[in-house]
Each structure stands twice: as C-alpha cells, then as structure tokens.
C-alpha positions in Angstrom: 19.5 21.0 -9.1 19.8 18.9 -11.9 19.0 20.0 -15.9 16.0 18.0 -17.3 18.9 17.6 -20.3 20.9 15.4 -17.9 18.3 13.4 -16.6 17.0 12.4 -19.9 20.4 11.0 -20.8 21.4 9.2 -17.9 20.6 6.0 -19.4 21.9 3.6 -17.0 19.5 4.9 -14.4 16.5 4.6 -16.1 17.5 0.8 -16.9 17.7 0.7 -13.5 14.8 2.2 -12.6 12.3 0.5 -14.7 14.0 -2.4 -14.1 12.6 -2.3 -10.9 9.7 0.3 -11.4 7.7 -1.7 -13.6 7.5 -4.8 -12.1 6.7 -3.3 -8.8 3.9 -1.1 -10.7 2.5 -4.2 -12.8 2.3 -5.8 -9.1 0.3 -3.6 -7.4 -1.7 -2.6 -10.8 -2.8 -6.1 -10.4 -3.1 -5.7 -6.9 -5.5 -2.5 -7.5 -7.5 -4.3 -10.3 -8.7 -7.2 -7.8 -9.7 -4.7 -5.3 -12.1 -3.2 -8.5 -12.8 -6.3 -9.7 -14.3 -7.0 -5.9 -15.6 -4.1 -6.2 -17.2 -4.2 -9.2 -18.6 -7.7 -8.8 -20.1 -6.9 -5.6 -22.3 -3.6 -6.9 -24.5 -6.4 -8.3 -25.4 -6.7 -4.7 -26.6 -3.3 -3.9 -25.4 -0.4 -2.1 -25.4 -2.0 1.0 -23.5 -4.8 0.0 -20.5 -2.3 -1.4 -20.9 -0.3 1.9 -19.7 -3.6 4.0 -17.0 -4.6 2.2 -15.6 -1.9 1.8 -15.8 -1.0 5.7 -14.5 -4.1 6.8 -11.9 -4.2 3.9 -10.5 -1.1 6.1 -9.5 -4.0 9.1 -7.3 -5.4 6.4 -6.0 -2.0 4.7 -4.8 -1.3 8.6 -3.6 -5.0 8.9 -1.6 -4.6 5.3 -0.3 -0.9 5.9 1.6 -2.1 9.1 2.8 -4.9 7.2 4.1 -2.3 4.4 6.0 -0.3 7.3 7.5 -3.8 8.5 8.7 -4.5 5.7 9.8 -1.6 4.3 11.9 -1.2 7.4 13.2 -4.2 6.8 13.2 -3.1 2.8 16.2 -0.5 4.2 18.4 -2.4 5.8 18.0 -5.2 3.0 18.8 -2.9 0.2 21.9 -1.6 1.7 23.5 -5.3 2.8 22.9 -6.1 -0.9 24.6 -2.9 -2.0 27.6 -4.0 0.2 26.7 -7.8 -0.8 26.0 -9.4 2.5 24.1 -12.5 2.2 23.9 -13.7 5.6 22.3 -10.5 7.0 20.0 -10.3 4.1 18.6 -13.9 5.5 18.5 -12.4 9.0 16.5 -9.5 8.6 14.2 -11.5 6.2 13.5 -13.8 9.2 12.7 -10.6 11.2 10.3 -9.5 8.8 8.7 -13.1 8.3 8.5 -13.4 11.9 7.2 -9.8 13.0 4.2 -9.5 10.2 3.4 -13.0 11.4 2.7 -12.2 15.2 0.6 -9.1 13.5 -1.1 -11.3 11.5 -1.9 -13.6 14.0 -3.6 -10.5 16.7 -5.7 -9.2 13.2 -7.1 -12.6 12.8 -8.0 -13.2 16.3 -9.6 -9.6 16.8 -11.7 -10.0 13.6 -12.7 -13.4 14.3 -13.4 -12.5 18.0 -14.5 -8.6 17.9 -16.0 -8.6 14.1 -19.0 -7.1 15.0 -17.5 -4.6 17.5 -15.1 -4.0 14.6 -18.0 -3.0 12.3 -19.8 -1.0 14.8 -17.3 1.5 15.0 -16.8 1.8 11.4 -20.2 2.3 11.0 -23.9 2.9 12.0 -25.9 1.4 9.5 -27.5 -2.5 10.7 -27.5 -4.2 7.7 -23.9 -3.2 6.5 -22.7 -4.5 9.8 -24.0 -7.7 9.4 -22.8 -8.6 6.2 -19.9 -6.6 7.0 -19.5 -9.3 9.9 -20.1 -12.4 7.7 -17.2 -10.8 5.4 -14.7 -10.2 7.9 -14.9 -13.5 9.5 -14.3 -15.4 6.5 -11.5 -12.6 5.4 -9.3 -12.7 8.4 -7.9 -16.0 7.6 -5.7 -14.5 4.9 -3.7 -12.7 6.9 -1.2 -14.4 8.4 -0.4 -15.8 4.4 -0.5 -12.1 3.6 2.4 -11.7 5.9 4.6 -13.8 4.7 3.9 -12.9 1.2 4.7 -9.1 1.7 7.9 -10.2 3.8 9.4 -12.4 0.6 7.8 -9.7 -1.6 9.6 -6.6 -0.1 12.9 -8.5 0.2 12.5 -9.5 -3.8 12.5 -5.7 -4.8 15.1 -5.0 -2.5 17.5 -7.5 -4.5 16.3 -6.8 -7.5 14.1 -9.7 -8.4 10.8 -7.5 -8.5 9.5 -9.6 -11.2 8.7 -12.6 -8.9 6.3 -10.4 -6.9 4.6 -9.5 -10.1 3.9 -13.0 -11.2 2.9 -14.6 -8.1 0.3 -11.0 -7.6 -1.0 -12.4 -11.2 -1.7 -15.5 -10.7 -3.0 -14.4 -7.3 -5.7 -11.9 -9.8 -6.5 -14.8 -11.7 -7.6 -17.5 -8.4 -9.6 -14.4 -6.9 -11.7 -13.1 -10.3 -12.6 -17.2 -10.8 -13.6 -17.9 -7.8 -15.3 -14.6 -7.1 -17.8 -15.3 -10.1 -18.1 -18.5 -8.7 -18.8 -17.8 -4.9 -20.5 -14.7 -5.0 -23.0 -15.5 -7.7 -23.0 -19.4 -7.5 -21.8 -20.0 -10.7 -20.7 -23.2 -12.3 -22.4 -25.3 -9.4 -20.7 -23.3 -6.2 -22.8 -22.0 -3.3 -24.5 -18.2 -3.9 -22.6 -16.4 -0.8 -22.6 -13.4 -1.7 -20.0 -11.2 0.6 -18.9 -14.4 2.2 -18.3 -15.9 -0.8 -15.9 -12.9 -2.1 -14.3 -13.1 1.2 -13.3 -17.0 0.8 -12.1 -16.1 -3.0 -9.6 -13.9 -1.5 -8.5 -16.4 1.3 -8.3 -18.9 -1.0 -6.1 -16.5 -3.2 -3.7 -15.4 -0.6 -3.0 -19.0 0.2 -2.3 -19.8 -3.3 0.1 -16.6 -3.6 2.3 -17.2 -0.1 2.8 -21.2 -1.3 3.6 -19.9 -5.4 6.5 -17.6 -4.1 8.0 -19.5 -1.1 7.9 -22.5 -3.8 9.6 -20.4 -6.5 12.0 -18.8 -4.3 13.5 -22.1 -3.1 13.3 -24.2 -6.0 16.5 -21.9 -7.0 18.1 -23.3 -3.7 21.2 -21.6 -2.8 21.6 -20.0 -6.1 18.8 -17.4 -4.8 19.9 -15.0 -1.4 16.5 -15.4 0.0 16.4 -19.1 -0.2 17.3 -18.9 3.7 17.4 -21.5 5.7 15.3 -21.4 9.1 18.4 -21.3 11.3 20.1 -18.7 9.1 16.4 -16.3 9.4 16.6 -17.1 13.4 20.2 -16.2 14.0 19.8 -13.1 15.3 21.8 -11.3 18.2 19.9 -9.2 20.8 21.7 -6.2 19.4 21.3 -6.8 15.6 17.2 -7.0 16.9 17.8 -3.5 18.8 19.3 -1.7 15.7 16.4 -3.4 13.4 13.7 -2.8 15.7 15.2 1.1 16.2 15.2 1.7 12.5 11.7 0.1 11.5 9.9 1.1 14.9 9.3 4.8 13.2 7.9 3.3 10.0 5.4 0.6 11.5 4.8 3.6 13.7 4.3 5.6 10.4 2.3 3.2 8.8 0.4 2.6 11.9 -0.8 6.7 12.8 -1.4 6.8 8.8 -4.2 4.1 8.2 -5.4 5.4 11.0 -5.8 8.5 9.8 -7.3 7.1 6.8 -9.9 4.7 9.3 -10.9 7.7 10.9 -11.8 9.6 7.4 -13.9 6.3 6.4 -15.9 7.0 9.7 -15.8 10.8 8.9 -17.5 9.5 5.0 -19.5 7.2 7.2 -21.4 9.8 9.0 -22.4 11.5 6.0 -23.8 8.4 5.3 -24.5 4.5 3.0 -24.5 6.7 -0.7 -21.3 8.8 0.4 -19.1 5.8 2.1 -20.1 3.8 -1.3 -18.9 6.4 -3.3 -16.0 7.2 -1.6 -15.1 3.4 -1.7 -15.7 3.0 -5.5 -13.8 6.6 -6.1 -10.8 5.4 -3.8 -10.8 2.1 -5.9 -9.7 4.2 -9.4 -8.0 6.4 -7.7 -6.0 3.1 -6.8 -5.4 2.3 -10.1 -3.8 5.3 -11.3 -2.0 5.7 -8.2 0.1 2.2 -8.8 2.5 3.9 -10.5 4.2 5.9 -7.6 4.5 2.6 -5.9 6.7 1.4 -8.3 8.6 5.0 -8.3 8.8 5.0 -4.7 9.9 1.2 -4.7 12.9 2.1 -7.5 13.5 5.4 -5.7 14.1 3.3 -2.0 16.2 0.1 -3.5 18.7 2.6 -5.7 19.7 5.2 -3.1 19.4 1.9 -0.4 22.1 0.3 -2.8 24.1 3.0 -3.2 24.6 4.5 0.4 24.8 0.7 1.4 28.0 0.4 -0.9 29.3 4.1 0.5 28.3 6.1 -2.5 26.4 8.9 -1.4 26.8 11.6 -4.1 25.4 9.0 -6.7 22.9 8.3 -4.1 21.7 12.5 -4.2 21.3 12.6 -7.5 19.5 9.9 -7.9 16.6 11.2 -5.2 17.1 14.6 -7.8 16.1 12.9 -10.5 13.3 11.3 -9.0 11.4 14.4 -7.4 11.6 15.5 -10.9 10.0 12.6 -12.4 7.2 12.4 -9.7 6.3 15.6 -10.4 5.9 15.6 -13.9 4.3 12.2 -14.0 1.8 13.3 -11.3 0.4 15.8 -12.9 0.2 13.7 -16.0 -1.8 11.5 -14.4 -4.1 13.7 -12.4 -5.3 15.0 -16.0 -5.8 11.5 -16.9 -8.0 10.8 -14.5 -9.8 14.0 -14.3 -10.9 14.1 -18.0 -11.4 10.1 -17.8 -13.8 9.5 -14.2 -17.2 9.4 -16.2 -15.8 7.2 -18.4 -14.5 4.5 -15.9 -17.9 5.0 -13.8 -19.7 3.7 -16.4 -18.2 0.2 -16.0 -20.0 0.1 -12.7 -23.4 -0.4 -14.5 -25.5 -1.2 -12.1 -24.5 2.2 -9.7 -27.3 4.4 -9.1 -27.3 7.9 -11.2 -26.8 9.9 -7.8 -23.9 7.5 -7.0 -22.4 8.1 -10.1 -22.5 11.7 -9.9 -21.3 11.4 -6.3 -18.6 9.1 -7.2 -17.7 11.4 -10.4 -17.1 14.8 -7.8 -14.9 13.1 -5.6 -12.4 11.5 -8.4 -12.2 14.8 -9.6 -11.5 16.2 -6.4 -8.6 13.6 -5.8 -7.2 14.1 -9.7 -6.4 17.6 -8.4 -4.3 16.2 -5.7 -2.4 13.1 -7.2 0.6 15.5 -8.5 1.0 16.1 -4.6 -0.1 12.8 -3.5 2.3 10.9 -5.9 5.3 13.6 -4.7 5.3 13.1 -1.2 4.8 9.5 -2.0 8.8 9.4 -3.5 9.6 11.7 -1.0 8.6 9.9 2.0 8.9 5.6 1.2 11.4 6.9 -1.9 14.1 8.8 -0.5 13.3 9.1 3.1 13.6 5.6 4.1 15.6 4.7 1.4 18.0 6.7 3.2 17.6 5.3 6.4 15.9 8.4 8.0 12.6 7.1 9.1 11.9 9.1 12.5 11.7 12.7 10.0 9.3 10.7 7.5 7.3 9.4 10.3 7.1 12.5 11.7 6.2 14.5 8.4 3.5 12.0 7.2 1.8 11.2 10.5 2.0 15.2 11.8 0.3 16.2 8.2 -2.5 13.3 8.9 -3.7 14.2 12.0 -2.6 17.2 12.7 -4.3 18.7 9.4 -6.1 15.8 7.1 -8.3 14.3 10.1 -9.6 17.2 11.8 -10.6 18.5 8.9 -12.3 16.1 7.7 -15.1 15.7 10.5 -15.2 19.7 10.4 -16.6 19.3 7.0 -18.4 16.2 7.8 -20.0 17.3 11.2 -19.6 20.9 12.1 -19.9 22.4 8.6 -21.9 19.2 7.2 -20.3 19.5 3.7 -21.1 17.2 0.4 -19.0 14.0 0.6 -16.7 15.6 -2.2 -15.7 19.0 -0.6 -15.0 16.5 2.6 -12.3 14.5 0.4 -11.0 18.0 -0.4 -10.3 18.8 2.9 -8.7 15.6 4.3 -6.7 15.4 0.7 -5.2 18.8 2.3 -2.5 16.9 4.2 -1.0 16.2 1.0 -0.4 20.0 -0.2 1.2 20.8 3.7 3.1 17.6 3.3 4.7 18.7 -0.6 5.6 21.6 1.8 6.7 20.8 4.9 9.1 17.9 2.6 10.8 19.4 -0.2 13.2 21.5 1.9 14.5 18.0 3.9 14.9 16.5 0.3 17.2 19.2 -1.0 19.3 19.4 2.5 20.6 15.8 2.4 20.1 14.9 6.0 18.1 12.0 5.2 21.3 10.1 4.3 21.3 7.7 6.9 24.0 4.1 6.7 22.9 1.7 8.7 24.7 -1.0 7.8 28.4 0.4 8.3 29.4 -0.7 11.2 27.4 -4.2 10.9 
C-alpha cells in the first residue's frame, strides 16, 4: 500500500482529480438540491402530497439509474480512446449511448403515460397518494427521453475532461425548476395552482431547457470540440464494434438495473410500514443525497483517470492511482458521516411545516444512514471508481447486485413484515448490503484483476 506521506504530495494527481471531481460533485450537488428543493416546496402540501412524489419519483430514479449504467459503460470505453486519443470512436460510442438511453426513454414514457396508475399501485397502497401520484407521473414522463440525451453528452464530457459543461448546464437546469416550481405549484405570479402536476411540468420544462443548453454549447465549438459529432460519424458503427460495446456495458445496465430495483423494492418495504414512514424515508434519502454528492465526483475522477491511463497502456500508474483513492474515500466518508450525524436536526428544521413525529422519524433514520456513508461512499469508488474504470464490469455487477438482493432486500421486509420493526431499524438493515459489500470488495481492489483494456485491439 501506499504511505499517506506519498499521497499527500503527489500533486499532479490531485490537479487532476479535482479537476474533474469538483465539477462532477457541483453537478450532481445541484442535482441533489432540486430534488430538496421539490421536496421541500411540496411539504406545503401535506404528507400525502410528499408520499406521491416521492413514489412515483422512484419510476424515474429506475428510468435514470439505467441511464447511469448506459452511460457509464459507454463512460469506459470513452475514457480509454481519449487516453489513446481516438476521436472517431469517441463519436461512435457517443452515438451508442445517445441512441440506447433514447429507446429506454421512449418504453419509460410510454409505460408511465399508459400504466401510471398500475405503476402507483404497486408502489403503494394508500388511494389518495396514487392519485396524485398518477397526475405527477403523467406530466413527469415527458422528460425522459431529454434526460437521455443529456446524461449521454454528460457522461462523455467527464470522460474527456470537460466536466465543467455538465455543471453549468445542471445550474441553469436548478434555476428553470426552483422558478417555475414556485410558480406552478403555488400559482404564483399569475400561473395555474397545480400542485404536484405543476412540480412535475417545472421539471419537464427544465430538462428540456438542459438537453437544448448542452447540445447547443457543445457544437457551437464545431470541430474544435471531440463530441461535436456529426450524425453519420455517431451511426457508423460495425456489427462487431456494437457486440464488444454491448458485451462490456450489458453487466453495468444490468447492474444498474438489479440495483434500483433493489432500492424499488425497499420503498415498497418503507411503504408497508406505512404514509409517515415512506415520507420520512423520502425526506431522510433527500439529505442523505446531498452529502452523498461528493462520492459521485470521487467515483467520476477515480473511473476517467485509471480509464485514461490503462487506455494509453499504463497500468502501474493506473494502480496507484485506485490506491490512493480507496484511501481518500475512506477518510472522507467517515468525515462526512459525522457531519451529518451531529447536523440531521439542524437540516430537518428547514422542512417547517413537517409534523413533530415526522421529524423525529426522519431524524432516526439520517442518523442510521450517517453510520453507513463511510461504507456507502467506499464501495461507491470501488465499484463505478475502479471497477469499471477498469473495464471489469461482470465482478462489479456481480458484487453490487449479489449484496442487494441477496442481503439488503430480504432484510428489509423481515424487519418490515415479519419482525415489524420502526422505519429506522428497517433502513439499518437494508443499509447492511453496504458493510458485506466493503467486504466482499476490498480484496478484488488490492489483487489487480479488474484491469481490463478494452480498446487495444480496436
């Protein structure tokens, strides 16, 4: 292993990183902050109100975490051609990615639009959060196909080192939502008072303003920028190049997929415990969010760097790099899981118009997660940082899906149905996963068979 005296000085890696880190962090801090401002804005409509949202909201988390593991498969591949500097397949697998998330968008948007109140049903029981949950969703789903295509050009930014765009577009993106969310919801400044549909049509709205921002920025750059691609250079694309995409990213939409799965199935597990425990849980999961941004950004760093360097055949420089950062994301982990353990009853108390048994409810289950974000942030580099940064996505599919439902889901409806536990010890128990995962992972980390080029022979 490497001394903490030698990482500290490494100098050019840490321009590097935060190069890249921060940006990607700032993005999805902004990212985070809408979801509370949502969330936030719509407490003013009552528990029930919070409830819906925040179930049908899980359609889209599923929707966006298969666009995450399309993209970050394509994330590999791109950081490696831009490590050996290899334009033209950079274009190619952005085209993949566009057109992939696309179709995926376009099957959400017709099941929610369809299905929304089958949808609802099975994410919960409770008549009146269905209904506005199905208003919501049916207003919602139109952002998703522009979601697509933002998180393909977002994901290829990192990968080449342009994070900043991302970050910018996600701001102005923050700024069109929080507006028109004052406006819509509450009917302010002469809008319609719609309530959850109206917080719904603020984020469509937003999403379309954030695809058009970046494409526009992107290729008003022209040729000068390597994702400024051409529609014939993004569709010129052999059968095999498809095969060897599709082989390599198959394991992380696959990934992705069994994960926020996992995570649906412990919002019905909340669910049956019933409308005070899934509101608290949602409004607990939203600051959790917040202070969780920060291993996105790690993770992002962690997967372009070693993606560079085994792209341009430099593997040593590659493992010490993935050193340094299991070292970093354990110290900053546990920084931040005191943070928000001594801070929860201060940040509840933004949410002024919470019950006092919410807020105690709420309180118990951010300080159950505190203890785990040292873990959760850990196996977060581990598995998006190093693991498919270096191309070896069937062991972190494997390792993150096996530890959700093999440990984290069946647990959780034994404490919510068998042993009928509080909402808080229930979170405990499907937080588990992320223990057996630090486990199961370190020991793949530190044998370097995760070093995977897929670009060599391209």
């Amino acid at each position: 292993m490497l001394n903490l005296t030698r990482i500290l000085k490494d100098k050019d890696f840490y321009r590097t990183m935060l190069s890249i880190a921060l940006p990607v962090t700032l993005q999805n801090l902004i990212s985070s902050s809408l979801n509370m401002i949502d969330t936030f804005m719509i407490t003013g409509l009552g528990e029930a109100s919070i409830a819906a949202v925040g179930q049908a909201n899980q359609v889209f988390f599923l929707f966006s975490i298969l666009l995450f593991g399309i993209n970050s498969g394509a994330s590999i591949f791109i950081a490696q051609f831009w490590g050996k500097r290899d334009a033209s397949n950079i274009r190619r697998v952005l085209g993949l990615g566009i057109i992939i998330g696309s179709i995926v968008g376009l099957i959400f948007t017709i099941a929610a639009l369809v299905f929304p109140r089958t949808i609802m049903r099975i994410l919960i029981n409770d008549p009146e959060v269905i209904e506005l949950g199905v208003k919501y969703l049916r207003v919602v789903c139109i952002s998703y196909i522009f979601t697509s295509i933002t998180f393909a050009y977002s994901g290829a930014c990192r990968s080449v080192r342009q994070a900043r765009l991302p970050m910018v577009v996600s701001g102005l993106s923050i700024i069109v939502n929080t507006v028109l969310n004052y406006c819509l919801i509450f009917g302010k400044f002469g809008f319609p008072q719609l309530g959850v549909s109206g917080a719904a049509l603020a984020t469509v709205i937003a999403r379309v303003v954030e695809a058009l921002t970046i494409i526009f920025i992107i290729y008003r750059d022209g040729s000068r920028n390597v994702l400024a691609a051409k529609i014939k250079e993004m569709t010129d694309i052999s059968i095999g190049f498809v095969k060897k995409f599709l082989k390599t990213i198959s394991p992380v939409i696959l990934n992705e997929g069994l994960w926020s799965l996992g995570l649906v199935m412990y919002s019905i597990a909340y669910a049956k415990i019933g409308k005070e425990a899934t509101a608290a849980v949602q409004i607990a999961t939203t600051i959790q969010n917040i202070f969780m941004v920060l291993s996105l950004g790690l993770a992002g760093a962690c997967a372009t760097m070693i993606g560079n360097k085994i792209g341009a055949n430099e593997e040593e420089e590659g493992i010490s790099y993935a050193k340094k950062f299991c070292i970093i994301g354990i110290i900053t982990g546990t920084i931040l899981g005191i943070l928000l353990y001594v801070s929860a009853p201060f940040i509840l108390k933004l949410f002024s118009n919470i019950s006092p048994e919410l807020f105690e409810t709420a309180k118990k289950i951010i300080r159950v997660i505190a203890f785990y974000i040292p873990s959760k942030l850990y196996t977060s580099i581990l598995v998006v940082g190093i693991f498919r940064g270096g191309g070896d996505t069937k062991y972190s599919m494997i390792l993150e899906a096996g530890c959700v439902w093999i440990v984290g889901v069946p647990l959780a409806f034994l404490g919510a149905l068998v042993l009928k536990l509080p909402v808080h010890w229930v979170v405990a128990l499907a937080y588990s996963e992320e223990a057996v995962k630090t486990i199961l992972g370190t020991p793949r980390a530190l044998s370097n068979k995760w070093i995977k080029n897929l670009v060599d022979d391209i």
